[in-house]
C-alpha positions as CSV (number, residue, x, y, z in Angstrom):
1,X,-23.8,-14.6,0.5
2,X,-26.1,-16.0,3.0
3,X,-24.2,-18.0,5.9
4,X,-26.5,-21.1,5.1
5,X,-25.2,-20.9,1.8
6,X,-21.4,-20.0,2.7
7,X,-21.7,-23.2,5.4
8,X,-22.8,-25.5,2.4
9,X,-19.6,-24.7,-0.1
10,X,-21.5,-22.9,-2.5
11,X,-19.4,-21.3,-5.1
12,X,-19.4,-17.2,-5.2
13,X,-18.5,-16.4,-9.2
14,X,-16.9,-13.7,-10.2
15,X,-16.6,-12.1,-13.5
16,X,-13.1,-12.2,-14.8
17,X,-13.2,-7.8,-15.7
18,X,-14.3,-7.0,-11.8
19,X,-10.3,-7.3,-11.3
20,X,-9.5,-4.1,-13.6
21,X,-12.4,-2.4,-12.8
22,X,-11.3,1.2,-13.0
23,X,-12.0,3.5,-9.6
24,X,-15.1,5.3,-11.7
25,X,-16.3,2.2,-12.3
26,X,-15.7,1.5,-15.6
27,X,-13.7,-1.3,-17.5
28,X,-11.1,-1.4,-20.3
29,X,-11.7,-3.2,-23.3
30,X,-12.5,-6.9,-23.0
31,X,-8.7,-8.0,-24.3
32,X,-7.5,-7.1,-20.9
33,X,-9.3,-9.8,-19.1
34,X,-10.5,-12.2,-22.0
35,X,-12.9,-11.5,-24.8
36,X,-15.5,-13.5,-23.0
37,X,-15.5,-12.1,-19.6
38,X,-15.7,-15.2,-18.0
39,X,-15.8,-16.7,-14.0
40,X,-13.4,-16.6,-11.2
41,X,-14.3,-18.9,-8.5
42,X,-13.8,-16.4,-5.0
43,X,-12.5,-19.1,-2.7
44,X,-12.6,-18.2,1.0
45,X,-9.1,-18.4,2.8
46,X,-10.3,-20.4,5.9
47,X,-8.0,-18.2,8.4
48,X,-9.0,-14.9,7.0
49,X,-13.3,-15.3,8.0
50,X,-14.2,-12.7,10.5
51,X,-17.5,-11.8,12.5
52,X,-17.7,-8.0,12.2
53,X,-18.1,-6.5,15.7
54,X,-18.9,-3.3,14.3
55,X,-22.1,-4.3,12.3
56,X,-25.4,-4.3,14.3
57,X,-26.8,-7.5,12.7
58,X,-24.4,-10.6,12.9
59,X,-22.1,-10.3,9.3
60,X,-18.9,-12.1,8.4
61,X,-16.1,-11.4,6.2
62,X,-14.0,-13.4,4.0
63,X,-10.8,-12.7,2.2
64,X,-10.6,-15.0,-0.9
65,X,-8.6,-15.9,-3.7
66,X,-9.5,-15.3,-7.3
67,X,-8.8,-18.1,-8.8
68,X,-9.5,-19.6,-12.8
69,X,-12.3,-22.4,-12.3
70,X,-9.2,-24.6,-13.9
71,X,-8.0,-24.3,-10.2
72,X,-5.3,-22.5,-10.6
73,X,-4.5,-18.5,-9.2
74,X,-5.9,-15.4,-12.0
75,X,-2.9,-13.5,-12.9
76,X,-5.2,-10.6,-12.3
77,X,-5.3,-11.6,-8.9
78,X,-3.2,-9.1,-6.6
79,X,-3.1,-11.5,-3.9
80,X,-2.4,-14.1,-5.9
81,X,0.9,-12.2,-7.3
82,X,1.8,-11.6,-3.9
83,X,1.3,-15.6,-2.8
84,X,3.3,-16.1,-6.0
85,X,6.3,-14.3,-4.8
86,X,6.8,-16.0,-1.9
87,X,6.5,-19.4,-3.1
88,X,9.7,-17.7,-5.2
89,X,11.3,-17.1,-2.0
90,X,10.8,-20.4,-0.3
91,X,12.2,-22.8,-3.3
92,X,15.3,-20.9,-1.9
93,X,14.9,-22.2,1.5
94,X,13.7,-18.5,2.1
95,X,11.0,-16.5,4.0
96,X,10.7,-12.9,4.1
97,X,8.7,-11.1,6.8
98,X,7.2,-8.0,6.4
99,X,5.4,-5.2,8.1
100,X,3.8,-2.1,7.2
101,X,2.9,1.4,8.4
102,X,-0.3,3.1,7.6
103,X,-1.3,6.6,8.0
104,X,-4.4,8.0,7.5
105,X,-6.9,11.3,8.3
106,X,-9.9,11.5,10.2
107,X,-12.5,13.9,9.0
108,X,-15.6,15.6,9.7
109,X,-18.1,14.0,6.9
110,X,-17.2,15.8,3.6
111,X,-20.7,16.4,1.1
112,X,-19.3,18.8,-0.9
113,X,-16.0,17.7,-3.0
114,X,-15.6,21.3,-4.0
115,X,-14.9,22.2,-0.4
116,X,-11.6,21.1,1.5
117,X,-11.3,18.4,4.1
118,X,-11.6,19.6,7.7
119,X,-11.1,17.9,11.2
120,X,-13.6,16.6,13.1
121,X,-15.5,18.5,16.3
122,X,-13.8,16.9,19.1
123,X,-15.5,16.2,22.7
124,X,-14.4,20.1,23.9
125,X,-16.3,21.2,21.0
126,X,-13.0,22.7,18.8
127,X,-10.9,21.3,15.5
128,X,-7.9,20.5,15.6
129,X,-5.2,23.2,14.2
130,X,-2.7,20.7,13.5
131,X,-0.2,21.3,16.3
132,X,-0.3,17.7,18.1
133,X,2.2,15.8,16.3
134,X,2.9,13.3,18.3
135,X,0.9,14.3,21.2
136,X,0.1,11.8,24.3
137,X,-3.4,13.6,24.2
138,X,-3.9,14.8,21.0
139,X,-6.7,12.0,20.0
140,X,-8.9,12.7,23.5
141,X,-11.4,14.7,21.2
142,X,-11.5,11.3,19.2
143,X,-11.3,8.9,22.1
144,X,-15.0,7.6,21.3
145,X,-13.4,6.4,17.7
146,X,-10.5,5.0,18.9
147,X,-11.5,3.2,21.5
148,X,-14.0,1.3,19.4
149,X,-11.3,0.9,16.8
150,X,-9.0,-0.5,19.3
151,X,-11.7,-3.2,20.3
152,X,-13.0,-4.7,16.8
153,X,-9.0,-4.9,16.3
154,X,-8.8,-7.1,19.2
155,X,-12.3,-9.2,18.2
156,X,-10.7,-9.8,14.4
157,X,-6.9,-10.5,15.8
158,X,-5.2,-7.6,14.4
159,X,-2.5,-6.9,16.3
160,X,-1.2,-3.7,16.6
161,X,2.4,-2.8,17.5
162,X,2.2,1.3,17.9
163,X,-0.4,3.9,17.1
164,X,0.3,7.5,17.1
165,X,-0.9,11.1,15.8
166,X,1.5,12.1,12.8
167,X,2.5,15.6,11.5
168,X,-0.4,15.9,9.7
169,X,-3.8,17.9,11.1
170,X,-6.2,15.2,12.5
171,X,-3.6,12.4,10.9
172,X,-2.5,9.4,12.3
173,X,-0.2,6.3,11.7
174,X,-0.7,2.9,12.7
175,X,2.4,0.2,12.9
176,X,1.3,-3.5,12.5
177,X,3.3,-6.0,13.6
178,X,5.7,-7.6,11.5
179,X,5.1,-11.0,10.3
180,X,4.4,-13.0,7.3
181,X,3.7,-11.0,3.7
182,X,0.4,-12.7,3.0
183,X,-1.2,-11.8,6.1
184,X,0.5,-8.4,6.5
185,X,-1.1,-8.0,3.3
186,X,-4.5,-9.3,4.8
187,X,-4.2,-7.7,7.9
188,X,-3.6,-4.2,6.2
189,X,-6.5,-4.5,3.9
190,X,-8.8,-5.3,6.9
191,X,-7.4,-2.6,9.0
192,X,-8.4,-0.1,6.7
193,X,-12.4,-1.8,6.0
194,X,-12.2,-1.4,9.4
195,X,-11.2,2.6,10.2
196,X,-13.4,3.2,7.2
197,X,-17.4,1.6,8.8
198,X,-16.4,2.4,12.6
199,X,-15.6,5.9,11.1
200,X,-19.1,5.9,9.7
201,X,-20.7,4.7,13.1
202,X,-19.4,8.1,14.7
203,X,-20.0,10.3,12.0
204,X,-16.8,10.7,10.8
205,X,-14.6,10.3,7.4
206,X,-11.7,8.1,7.3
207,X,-9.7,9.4,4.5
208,X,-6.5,7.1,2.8
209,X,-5.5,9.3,0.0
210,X,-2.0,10.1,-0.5
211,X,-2.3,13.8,-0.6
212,X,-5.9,15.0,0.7
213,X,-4.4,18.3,2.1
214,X,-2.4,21.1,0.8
215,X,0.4,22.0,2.4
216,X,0.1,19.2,4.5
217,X,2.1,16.1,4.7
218,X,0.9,13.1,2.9
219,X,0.2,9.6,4.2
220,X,2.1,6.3,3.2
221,X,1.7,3.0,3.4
222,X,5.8,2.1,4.4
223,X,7.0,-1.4,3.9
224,X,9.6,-3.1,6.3
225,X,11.8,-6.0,5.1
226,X,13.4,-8.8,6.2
227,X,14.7,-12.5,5.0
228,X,15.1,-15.1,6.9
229,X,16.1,-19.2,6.4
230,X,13.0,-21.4,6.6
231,X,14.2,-23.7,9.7
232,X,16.4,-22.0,11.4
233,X,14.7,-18.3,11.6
234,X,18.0,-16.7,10.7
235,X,17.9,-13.1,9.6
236,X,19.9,-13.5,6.3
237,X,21.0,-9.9,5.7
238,X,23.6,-10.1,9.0
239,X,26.0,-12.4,9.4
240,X,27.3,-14.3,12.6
241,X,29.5,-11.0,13.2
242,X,26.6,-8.7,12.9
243,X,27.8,-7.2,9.6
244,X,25.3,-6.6,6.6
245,X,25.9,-9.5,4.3
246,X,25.8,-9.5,0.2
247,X,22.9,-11.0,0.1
248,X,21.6,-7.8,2.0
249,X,23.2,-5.3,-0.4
250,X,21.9,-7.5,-3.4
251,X,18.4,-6.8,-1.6
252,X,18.7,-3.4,-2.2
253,X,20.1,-3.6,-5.2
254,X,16.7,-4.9,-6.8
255,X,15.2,-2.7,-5.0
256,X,16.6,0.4,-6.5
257,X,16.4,-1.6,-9.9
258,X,12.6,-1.6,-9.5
259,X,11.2,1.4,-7.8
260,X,11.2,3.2,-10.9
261,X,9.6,0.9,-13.0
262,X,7.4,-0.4,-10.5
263,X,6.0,3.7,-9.4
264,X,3.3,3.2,-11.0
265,X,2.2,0.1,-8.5
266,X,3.6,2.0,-5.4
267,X,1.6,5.4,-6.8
268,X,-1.5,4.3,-8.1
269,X,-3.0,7.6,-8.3
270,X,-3.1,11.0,-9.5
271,X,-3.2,12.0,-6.6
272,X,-0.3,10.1,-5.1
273,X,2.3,12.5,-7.0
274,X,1.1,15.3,-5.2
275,X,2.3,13.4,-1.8
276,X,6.0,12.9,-3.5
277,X,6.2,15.9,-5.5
278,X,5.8,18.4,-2.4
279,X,7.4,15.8,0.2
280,X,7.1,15.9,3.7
281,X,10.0,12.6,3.9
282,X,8.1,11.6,1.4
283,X,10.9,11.0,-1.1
284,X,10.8,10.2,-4.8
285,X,14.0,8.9,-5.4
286,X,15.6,5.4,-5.5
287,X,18.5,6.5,-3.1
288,X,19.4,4.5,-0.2
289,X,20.4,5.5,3.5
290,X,21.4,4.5,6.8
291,X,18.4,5.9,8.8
292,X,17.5,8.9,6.4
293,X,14.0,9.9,5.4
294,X,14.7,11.7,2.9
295,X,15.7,8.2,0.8
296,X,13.3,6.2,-0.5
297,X,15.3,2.9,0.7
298,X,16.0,3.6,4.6
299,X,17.9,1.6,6.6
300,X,16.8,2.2,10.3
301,X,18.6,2.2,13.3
302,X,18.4,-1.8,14.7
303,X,20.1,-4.4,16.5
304,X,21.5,-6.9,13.1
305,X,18.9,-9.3,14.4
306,X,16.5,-7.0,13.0
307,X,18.0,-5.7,10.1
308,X,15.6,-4.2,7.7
309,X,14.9,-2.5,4.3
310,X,12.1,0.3,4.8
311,X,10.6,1.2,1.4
312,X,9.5,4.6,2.0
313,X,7.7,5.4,-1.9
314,X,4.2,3.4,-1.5
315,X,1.1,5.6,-0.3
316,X,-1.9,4.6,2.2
317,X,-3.5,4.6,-1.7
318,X,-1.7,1.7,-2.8
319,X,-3.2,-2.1,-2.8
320,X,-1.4,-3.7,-0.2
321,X,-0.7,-7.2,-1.7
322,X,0.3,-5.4,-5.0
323,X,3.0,-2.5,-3.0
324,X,4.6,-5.9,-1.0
325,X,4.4,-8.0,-3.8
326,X,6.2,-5.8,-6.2
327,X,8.8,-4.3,-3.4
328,X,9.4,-8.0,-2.7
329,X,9.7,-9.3,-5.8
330,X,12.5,-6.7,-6.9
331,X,14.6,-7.6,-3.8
332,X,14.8,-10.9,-5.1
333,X,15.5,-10.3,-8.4
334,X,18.5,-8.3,-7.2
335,X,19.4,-11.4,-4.9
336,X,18.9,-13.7,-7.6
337,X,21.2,-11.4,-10.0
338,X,23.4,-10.6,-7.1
339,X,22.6,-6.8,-8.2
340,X,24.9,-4.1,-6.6
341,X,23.3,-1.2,-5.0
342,X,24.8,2.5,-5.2
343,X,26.7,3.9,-2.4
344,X,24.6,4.8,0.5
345,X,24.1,8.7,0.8
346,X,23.9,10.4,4.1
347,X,22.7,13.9,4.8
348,X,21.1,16.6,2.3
349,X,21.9,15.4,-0.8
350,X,21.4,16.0,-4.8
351,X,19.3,12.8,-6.5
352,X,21.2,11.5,-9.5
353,X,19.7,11.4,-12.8
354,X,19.8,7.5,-12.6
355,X,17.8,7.4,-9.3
356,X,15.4,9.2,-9.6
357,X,11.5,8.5,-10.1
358,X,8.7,9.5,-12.5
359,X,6.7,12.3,-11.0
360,X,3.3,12.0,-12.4
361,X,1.2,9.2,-13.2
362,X,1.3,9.7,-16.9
363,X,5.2,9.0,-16.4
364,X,4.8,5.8,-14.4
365,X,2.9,4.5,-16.8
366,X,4.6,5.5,-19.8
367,X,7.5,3.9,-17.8
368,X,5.9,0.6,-16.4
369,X,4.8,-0.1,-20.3
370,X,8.3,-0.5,-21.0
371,X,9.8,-2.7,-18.4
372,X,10.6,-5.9,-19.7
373,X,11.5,-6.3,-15.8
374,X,7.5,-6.1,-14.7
375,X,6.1,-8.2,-17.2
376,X,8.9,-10.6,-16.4
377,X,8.1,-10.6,-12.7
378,X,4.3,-10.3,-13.1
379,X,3.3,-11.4,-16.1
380,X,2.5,-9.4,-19.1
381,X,-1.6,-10.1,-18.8
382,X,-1.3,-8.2,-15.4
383,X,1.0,-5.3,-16.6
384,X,-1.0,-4.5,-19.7
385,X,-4.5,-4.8,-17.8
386,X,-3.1,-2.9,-15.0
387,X,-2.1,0.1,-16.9
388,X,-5.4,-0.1,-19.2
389,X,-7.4,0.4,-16.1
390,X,-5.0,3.1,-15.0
391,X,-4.6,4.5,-18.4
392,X,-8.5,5.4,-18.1
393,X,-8.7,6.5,-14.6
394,X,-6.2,9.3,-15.6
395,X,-8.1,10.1,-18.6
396,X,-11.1,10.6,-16.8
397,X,-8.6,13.0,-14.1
398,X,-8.0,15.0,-17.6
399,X,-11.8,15.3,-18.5
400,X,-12.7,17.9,-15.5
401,X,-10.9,21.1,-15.3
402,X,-10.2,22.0,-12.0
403,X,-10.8,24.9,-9.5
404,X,-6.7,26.2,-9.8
405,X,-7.5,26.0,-13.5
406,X,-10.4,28.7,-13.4
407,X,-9.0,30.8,-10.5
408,X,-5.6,31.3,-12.3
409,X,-5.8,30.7,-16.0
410,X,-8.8,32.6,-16.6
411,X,-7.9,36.0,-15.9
412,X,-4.7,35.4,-18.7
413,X,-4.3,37.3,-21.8
């Protein structure tokens, strides 16, 4: 939209279907979204407008809301679920905070799709081999990149708390500070619009799938969580002796009550399986633990102050506003039902049956269409369209045959 246009109040239209528009580009049937495909009004959220330094000819960016032209939030509307959720929490006096961890690849510009992703030429002319986990130097061949990604952070107010090279080759993580849900949620979105056109600007390839290496680890999207009172600040899952409180345990409870139900939200992809079924702490499971990766409910290490539930199951894939709203929303139905958790598990240890997760997309789906428990939290006009759009995205994953397919299979009897 022009500025002049923007700057006079004009309304930007949107048709109803552009919600569950499938990653192809394509749309399920019009009964997902209404026969008529009518408007949503996009209305700008006035604190989320941002010059883009990057671009080379002043542009601005807006997040909106989708919302009916009645007035009132789409249910289609991802961040409208998520706004919905926490308008839940505070008719209970309640806030919870939030803050996520993203990891992602940079890559040298990939034309081919046939060929594997490969690191970037750094400034001393080599690729990385994947030994600088963690390294104080390892992004110096990228310093160019960052540094510009550091600066249009500061120029759109994204604060960043740490930012680091991760076990992956050429694969970093970024921690945001925690905060409020919605603009976590806004912030995160941004972040990654952002990685993606400086990435472009050097001639690089900022990659967020789950899983785009083999034998490689994958990259999430972990979710931090906290209550506290509206007033007083108060972190509710401690009490005045530092102990975890019930209302803490019930947390988890609806947690574990909803991660497999709500995989297919937190594991939107094919590809996001192939992050939790060959897991580098990437775990599928529903278990919980005091400060162990390997369970997809960690507890880390803190002061009770800052006593948190780490949902370790949602990939750098994911839709931000969707993975917090959902992870949210089962911690308060577990609160709300006062829902017991399992015992915490410590060490290696053997997932039971009852914890564990669907391991493909075709399972979460199969598993999300049954759960009275989504459709209770999200409405059933978002479930169903959600796993229409999803249902063909896979279909379209089962049209090609891939290159394993033709290496191995051919040569059988």
């Amino acid at each position: 939209m022009t500025a002049e246009g923007f700057l006079e109040g004009r309304r930007l239209q949107l048709a109803r279907g552009v919600l569950l528009q499938c990653i192809m580009g394509g749309y399920p049937a019009a009964k997902f979204y209404g026969s008529d495909d009518g408007d949503l009004a996009l209305v700008a959220d006035p604190a989320q407008i941002h010059p883009l330094p990057w671009s080379e000819e002043p542009r601005a960016f807006a997040i909106c809301d989708a919302d009916e032209l009645t007035g009132e939030s789409s249910n289609l509307s991802t961040r409208g679920q998520l706004k919905k959720v926490i308008a839940r929490y505070a008719a209970l006096g309640l806030a919870p905070v939030v803050a996520t961890e993203l990891e992602f690849f940079v890559f040298a510009p990939n034309t081919d799709p046939n060929q594997p992703f490969q690191p970037p030429v750094g400034l001393d002319g080599r690729r990385e081999d994947g030994h600088s986990a963690f390294s104080v130097s390892s992004n110096n061949g990228l310093r160019p990149f960052f540094s510009e990604v550091y600066k249009c952070m500061a120029a759109l107010g994204l604060p960043r708390d740490t930012f680091m090279h991760e076990m992956g080759v050429s694969q970093f993580e970024i921690n945001l500070l925690h905060g409020d849900p919605l603009l976590l949620a806004d912030q995160t979105f941004l972040f990654k619009h952002l990685l993606k056109e400086v990435a472009l600007k050097h001639g690089l390839t900022v990659v967020c799938m789950a899983k785009p290496l083999a034998h490689t680890p994958g990259s999430s999207m972990h979710i931090h969580q906290s209550i506290v009172e509206i007033g007083s600040g108060k972190n509710v899952f401690s009490d005045a002796d530092g102990q975890p409180t019930a209302m803490f345990r019930h947390f988890i409870g609806g947690q574990q009550a909803g991660m497999a139900d709500f995989t297919a939200l937190f594991a939107p992809n094919v590809n996001s399986y192939q992050r939790l079924c060959h897991p580098f702490a990437s775990p599928n499971n529903a278990c919980w633990s005091h400060d162990n990766r390997a369970a997809g409910l960690r507890i880390p290490a803190s002061s009770p102050v800052a006593r948190r539930v780490e949902n370790r199951l949602p990939g750098a894939d994911a839709n931000p506003y969707l993975v917090i709203a959902a992870s949210l929303a089962a911690g308060l139905y577990g609160i709300e039902h006062e829902l017991e958790p399992s015992e915490a598990i410590q060490g290696e240890f053997d997932v039971p049956d009852h914890l564990s997760l669907p391991c493909t997309l075709h399972a979460a789906l199969e598993r999300l269409k049954r759960s009275q428990l989504a459709k209770e939290l999200f409405g059933t006009e978002f479930i169903e369209g959600y796993i229409a759009s999803k249902t063909m995205e896979l279909t379209s994953f089962f049209d090609e045959i891939t290159p394993w397919e033709r290496r191995v299979l051919a040569a059988q009897a």
